[in-house]
VMD Tcl script that builds the backbone (N, CA, C; Angstrom):
set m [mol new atoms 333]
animate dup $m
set s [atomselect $m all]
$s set {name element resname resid chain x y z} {
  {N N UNK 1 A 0.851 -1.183 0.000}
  {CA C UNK 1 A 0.000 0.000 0.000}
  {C C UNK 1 A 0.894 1.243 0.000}
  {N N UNK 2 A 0.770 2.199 -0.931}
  {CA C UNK 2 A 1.618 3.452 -0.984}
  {C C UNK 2 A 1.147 4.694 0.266}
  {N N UNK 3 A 2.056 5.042 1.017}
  {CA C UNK 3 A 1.930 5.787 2.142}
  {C C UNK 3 A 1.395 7.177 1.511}
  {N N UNK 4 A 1.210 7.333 0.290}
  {CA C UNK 4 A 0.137 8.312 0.112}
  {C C UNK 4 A -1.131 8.003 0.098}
  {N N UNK 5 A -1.882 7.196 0.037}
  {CA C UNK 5 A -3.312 6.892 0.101}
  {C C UNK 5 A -4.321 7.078 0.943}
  {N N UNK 6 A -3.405 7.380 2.496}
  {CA C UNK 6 A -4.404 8.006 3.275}
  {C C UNK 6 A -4.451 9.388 3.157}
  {N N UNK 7 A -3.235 9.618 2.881}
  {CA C UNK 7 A -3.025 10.940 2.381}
  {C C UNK 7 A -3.710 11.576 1.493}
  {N N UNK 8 A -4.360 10.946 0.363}
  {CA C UNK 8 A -4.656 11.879 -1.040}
  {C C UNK 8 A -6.112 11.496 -0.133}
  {N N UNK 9 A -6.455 10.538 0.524}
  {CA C UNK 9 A -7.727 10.570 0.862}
  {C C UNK 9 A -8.426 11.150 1.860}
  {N N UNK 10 A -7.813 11.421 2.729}
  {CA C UNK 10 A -8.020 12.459 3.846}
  {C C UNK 10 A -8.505 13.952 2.975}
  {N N UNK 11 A -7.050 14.144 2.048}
  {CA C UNK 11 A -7.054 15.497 1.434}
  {C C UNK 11 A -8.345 15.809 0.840}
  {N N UNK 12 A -9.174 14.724 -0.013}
  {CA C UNK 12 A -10.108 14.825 -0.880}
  {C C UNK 12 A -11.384 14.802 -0.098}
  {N N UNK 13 A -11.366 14.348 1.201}
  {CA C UNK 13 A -12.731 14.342 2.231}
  {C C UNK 13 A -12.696 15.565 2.555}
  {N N UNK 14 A -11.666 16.130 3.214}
  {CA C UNK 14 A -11.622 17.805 3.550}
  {C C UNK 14 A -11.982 18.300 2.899}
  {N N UNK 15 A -11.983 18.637 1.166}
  {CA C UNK 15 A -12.323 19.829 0.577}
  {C C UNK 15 A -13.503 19.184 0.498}
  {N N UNK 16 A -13.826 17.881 0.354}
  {CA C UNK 16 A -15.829 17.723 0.409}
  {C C UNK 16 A -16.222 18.266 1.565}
  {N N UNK 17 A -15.618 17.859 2.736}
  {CA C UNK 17 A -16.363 18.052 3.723}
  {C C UNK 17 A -16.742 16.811 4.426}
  {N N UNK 18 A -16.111 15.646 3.689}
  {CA C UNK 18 A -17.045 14.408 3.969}
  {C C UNK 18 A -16.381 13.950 5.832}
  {N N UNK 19 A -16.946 14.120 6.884}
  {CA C UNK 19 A -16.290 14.313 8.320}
  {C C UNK 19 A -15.837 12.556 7.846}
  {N N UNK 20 A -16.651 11.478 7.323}
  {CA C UNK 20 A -16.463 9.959 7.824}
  {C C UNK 20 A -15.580 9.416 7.323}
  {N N UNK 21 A -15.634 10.115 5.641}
  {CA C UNK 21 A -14.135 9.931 5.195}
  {C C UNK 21 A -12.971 10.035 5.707}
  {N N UNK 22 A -13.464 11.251 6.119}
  {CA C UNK 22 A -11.981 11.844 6.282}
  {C C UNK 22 A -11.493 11.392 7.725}
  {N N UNK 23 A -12.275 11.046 8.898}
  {CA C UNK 23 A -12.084 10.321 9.547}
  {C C UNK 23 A -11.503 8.522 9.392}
  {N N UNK 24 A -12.074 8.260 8.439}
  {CA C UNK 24 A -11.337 6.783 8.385}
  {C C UNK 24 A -9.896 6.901 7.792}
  {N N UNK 25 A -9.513 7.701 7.371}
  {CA C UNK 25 A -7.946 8.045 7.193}
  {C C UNK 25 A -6.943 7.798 7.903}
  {N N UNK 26 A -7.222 7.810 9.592}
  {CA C UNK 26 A -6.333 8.362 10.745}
  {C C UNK 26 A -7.061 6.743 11.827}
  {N N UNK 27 A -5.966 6.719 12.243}
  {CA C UNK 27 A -6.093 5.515 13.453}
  {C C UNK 27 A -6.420 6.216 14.537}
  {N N UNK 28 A -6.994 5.216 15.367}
  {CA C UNK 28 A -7.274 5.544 16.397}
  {C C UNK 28 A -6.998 5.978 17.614}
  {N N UNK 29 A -5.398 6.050 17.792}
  {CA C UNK 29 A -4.550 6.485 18.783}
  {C C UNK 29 A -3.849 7.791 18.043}
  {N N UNK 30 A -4.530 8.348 16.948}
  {CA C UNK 30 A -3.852 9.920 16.311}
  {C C UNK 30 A -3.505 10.651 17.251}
  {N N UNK 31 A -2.314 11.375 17.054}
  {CA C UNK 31 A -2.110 12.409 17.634}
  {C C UNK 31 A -1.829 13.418 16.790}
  {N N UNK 32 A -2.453 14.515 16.923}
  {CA C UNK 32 A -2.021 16.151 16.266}
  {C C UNK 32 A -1.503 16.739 16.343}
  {N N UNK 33 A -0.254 17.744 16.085}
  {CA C UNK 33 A 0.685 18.757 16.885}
  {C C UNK 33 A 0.374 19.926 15.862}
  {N N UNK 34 A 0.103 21.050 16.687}
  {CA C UNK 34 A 0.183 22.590 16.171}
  {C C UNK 34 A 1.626 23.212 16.369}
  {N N UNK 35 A 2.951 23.003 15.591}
  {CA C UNK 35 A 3.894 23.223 15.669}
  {C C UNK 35 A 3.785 25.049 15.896}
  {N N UNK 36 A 4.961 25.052 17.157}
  {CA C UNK 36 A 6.109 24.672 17.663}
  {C C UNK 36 A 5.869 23.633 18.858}
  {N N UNK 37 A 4.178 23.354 19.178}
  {CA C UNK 37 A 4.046 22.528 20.697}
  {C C UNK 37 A 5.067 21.386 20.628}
  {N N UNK 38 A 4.959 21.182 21.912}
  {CA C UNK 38 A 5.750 19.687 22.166}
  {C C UNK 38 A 4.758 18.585 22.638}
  {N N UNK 39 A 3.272 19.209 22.957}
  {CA C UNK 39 A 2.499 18.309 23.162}
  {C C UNK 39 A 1.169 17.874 22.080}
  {N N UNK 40 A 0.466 17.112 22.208}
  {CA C UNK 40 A -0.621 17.342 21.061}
  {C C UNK 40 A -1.601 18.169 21.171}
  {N N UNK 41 A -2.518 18.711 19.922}
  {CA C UNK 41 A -3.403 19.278 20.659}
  {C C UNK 41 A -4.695 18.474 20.043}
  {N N UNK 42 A -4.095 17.266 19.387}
  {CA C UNK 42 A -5.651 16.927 19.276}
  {C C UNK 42 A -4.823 15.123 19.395}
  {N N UNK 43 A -5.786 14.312 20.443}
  {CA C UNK 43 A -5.630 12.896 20.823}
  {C C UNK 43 A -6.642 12.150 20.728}
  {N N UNK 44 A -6.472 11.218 19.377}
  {CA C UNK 44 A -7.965 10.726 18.921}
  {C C UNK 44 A -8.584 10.562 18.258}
  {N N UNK 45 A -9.424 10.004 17.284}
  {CA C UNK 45 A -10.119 9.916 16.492}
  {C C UNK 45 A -11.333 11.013 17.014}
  {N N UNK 46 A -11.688 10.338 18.339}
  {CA C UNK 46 A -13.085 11.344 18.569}
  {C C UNK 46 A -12.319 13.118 18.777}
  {N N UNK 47 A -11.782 13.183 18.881}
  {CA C UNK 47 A -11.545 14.701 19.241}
  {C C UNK 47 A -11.281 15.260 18.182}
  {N N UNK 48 A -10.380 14.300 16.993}
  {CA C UNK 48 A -10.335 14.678 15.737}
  {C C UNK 48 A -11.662 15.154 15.155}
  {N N UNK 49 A -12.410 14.167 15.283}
  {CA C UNK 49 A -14.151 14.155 14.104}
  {C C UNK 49 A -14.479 15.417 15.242}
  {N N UNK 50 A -14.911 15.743 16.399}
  {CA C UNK 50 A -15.424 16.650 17.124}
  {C C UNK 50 A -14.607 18.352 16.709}
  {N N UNK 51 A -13.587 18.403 16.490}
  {CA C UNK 51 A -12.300 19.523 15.963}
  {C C UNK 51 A -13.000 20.031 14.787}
  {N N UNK 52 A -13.549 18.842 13.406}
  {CA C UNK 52 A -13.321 19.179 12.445}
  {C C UNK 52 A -14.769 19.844 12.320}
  {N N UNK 53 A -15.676 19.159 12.902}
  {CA C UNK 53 A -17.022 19.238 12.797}
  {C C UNK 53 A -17.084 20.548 13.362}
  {N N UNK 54 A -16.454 21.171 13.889}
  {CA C UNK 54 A -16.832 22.485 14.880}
  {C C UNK 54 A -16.381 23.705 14.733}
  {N N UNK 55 A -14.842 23.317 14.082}
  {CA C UNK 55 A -13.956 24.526 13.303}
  {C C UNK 55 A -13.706 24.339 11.974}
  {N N UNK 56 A -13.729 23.314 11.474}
  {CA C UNK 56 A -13.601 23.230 10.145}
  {C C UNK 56 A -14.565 22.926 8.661}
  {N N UNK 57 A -15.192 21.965 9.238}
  {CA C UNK 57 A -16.263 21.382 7.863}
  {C C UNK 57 A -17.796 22.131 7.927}
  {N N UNK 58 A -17.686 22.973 9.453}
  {CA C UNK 58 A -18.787 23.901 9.085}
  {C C UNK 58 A -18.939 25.125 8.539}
  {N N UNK 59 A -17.833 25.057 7.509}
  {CA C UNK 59 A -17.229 26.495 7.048}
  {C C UNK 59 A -17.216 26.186 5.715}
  {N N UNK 60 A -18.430 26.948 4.782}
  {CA C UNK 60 A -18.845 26.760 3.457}
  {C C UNK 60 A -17.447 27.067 2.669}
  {N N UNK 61 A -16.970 28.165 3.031}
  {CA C UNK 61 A -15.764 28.408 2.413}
  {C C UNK 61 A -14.193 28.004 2.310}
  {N N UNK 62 A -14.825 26.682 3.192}
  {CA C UNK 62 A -13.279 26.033 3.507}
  {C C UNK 62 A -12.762 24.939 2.036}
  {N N UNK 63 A -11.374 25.067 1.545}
  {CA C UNK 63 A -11.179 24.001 1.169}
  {C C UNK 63 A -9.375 24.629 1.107}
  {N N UNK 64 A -8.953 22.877 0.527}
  {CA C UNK 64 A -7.357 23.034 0.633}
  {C C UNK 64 A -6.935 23.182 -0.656}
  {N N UNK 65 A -5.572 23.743 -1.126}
  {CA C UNK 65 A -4.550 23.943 -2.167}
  {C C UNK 65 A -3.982 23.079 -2.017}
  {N N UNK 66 A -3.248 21.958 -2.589}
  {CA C UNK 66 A -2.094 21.113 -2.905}
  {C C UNK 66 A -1.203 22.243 -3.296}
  {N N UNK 67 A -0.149 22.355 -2.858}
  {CA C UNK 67 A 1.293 22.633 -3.863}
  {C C UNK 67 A 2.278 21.853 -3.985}
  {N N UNK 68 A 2.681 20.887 -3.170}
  {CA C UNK 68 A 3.485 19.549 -3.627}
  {C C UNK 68 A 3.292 18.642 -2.446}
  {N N UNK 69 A 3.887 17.523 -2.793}
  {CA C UNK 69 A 3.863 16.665 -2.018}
  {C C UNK 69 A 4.942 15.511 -2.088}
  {N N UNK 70 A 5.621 15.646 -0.876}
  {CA C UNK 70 A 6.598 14.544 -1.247}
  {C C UNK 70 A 6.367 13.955 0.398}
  {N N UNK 71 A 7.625 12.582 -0.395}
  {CA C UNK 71 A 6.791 11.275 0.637}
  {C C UNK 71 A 8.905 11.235 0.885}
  {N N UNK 72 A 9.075 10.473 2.238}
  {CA C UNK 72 A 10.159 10.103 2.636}
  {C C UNK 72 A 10.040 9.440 3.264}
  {N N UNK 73 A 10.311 8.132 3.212}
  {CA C UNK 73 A 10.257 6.869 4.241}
  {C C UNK 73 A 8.364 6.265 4.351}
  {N N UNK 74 A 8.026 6.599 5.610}
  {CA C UNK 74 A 6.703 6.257 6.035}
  {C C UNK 74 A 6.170 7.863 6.551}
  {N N UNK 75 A 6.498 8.903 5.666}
  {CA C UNK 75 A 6.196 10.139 6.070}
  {C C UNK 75 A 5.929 11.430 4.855}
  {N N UNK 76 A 4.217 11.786 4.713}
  {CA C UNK 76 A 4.170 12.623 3.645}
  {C C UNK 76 A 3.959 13.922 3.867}
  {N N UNK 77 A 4.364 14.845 2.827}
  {CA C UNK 77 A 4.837 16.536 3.526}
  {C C UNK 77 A 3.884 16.926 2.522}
  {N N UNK 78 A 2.682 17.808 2.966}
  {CA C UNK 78 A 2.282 18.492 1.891}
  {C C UNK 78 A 1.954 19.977 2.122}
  {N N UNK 79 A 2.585 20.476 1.189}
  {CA C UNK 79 A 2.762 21.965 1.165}
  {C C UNK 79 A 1.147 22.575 0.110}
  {N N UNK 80 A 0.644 23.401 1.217}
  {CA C UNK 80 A -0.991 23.566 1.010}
  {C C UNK 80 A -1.238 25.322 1.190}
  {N N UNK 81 A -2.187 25.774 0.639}
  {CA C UNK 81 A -3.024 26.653 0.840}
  {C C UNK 81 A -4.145 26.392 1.369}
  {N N UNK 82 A -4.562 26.780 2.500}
  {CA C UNK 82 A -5.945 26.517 3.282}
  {C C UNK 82 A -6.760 27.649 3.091}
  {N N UNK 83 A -8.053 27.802 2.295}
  {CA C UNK 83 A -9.005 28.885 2.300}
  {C C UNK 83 A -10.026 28.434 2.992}
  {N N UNK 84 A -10.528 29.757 3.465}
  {CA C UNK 84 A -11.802 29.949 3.849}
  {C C UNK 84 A -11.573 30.231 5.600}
  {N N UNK 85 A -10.744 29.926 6.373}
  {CA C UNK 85 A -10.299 30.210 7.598}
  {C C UNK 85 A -9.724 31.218 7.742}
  {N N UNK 86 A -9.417 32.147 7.253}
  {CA C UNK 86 A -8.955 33.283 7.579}
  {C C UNK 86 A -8.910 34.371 6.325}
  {N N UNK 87 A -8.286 35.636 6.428}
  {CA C UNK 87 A -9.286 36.557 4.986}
  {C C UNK 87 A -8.678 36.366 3.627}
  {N N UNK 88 A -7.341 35.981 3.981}
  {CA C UNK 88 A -6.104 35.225 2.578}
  {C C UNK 88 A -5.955 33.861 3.005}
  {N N UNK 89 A -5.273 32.984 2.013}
  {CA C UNK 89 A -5.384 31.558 2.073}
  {C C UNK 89 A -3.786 31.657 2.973}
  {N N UNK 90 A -4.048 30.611 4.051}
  {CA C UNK 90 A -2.989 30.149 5.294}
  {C C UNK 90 A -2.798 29.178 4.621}
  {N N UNK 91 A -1.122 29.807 4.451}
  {CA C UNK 91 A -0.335 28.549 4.160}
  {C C UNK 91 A 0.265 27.522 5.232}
  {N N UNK 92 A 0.202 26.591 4.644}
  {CA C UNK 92 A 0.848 25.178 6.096}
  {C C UNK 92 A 1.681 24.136 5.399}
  {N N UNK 93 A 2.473 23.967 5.886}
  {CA C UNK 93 A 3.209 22.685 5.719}
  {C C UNK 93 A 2.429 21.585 6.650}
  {N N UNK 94 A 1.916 20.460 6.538}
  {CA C UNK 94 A 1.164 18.884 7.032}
  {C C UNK 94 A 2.692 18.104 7.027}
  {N N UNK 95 A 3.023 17.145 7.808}
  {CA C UNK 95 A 3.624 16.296 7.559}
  {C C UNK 95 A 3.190 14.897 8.513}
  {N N UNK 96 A 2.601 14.130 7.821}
  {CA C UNK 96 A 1.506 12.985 8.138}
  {C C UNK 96 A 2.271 11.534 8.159}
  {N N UNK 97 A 2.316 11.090 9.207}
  {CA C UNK 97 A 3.139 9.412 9.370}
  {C C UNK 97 A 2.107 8.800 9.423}
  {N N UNK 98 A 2.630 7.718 8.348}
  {CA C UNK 98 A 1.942 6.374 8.045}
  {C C UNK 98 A 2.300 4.954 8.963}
  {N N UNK 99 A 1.112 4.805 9.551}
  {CA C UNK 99 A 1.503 3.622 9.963}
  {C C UNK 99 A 0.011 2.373 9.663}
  {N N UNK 100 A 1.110 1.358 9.620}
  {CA C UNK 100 A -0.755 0.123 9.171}
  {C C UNK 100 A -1.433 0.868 8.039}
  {N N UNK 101 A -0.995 1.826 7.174}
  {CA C UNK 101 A -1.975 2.369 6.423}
  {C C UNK 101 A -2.874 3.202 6.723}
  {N N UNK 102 A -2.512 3.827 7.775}
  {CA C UNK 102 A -3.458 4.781 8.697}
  {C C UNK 102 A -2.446 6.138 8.913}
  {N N UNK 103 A -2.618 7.075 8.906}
  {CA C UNK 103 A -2.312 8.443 9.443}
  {C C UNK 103 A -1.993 8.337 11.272}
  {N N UNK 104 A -1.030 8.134 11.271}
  {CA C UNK 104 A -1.147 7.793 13.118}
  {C C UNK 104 A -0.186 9.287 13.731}
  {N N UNK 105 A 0.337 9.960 12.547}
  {CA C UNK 105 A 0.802 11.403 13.479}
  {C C UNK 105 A 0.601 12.368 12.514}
  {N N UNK 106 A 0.191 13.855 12.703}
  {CA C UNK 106 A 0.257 14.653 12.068}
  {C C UNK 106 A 0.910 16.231 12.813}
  {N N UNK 107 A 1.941 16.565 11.599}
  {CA C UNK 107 A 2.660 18.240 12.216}
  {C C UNK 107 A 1.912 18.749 11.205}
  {N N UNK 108 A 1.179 19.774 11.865}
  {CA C UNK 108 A 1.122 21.641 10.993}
  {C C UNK 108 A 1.845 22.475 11.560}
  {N N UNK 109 A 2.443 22.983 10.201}
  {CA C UNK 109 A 3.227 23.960 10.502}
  {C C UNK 109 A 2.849 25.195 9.838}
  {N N UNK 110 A 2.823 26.366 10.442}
  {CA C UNK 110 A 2.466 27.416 9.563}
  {C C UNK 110 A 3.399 28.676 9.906}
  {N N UNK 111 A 3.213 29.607 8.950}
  {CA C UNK 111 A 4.138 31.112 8.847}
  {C C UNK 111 A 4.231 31.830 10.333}
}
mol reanalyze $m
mol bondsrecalc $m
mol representation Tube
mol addrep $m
């Protein structure tokens, strides 16, 4: 299984919106980091689906930019434009570890 697949599929539930999709992407022991933390700020599947549902997928104007994506080892980096969260598109670097075929860590990094 190519360690992008949860990847391109996560990506493609977000700009739908689809919360179940995009939830089956990520295992169940996920952890989230809002870089520079050292701790997570999101632990979970449920806190994940509860996060997205509340700040994110209820926002008509939300969707993501791809600008590249590269993969290293069991780890994919994708360099994105995020609209609709703020009044210009927030750029972020994602960098998402694969494990079992599941998303089991994710860094955002932003400007």
């Amino acid at each position: 299984m190519s360690v992008t697949r949860p990847v391109a599929a996560q990506f493609e539930a977000y700009n739908k919106r689809d919360i179940n999709a995009f939830i089956d992407c990520f295992s169940e022991d996920f952890r989230g980091y809002r870089m520079p933390a050292e701790t997570p700020s999101t632990i979970g599947k449920s806190a994940l689906r509860e996060f997205y549902i509340s700040n994110r997928f209820n926002n008509p104007e939300l969707r993501a930019e791809l600008i590249s994506r590269t993969v290293l080892g069991n780890k994919v980096f994708d360099h994105e434009l995020i609209h609709g969260i703020s009044p210009t598109p927030l750029e972020s670097i994602a960098v998402f570890e694969i494990t079992d075929d599941f998303i089991s860590t994710a860094w955002f990094y932003f400007p």
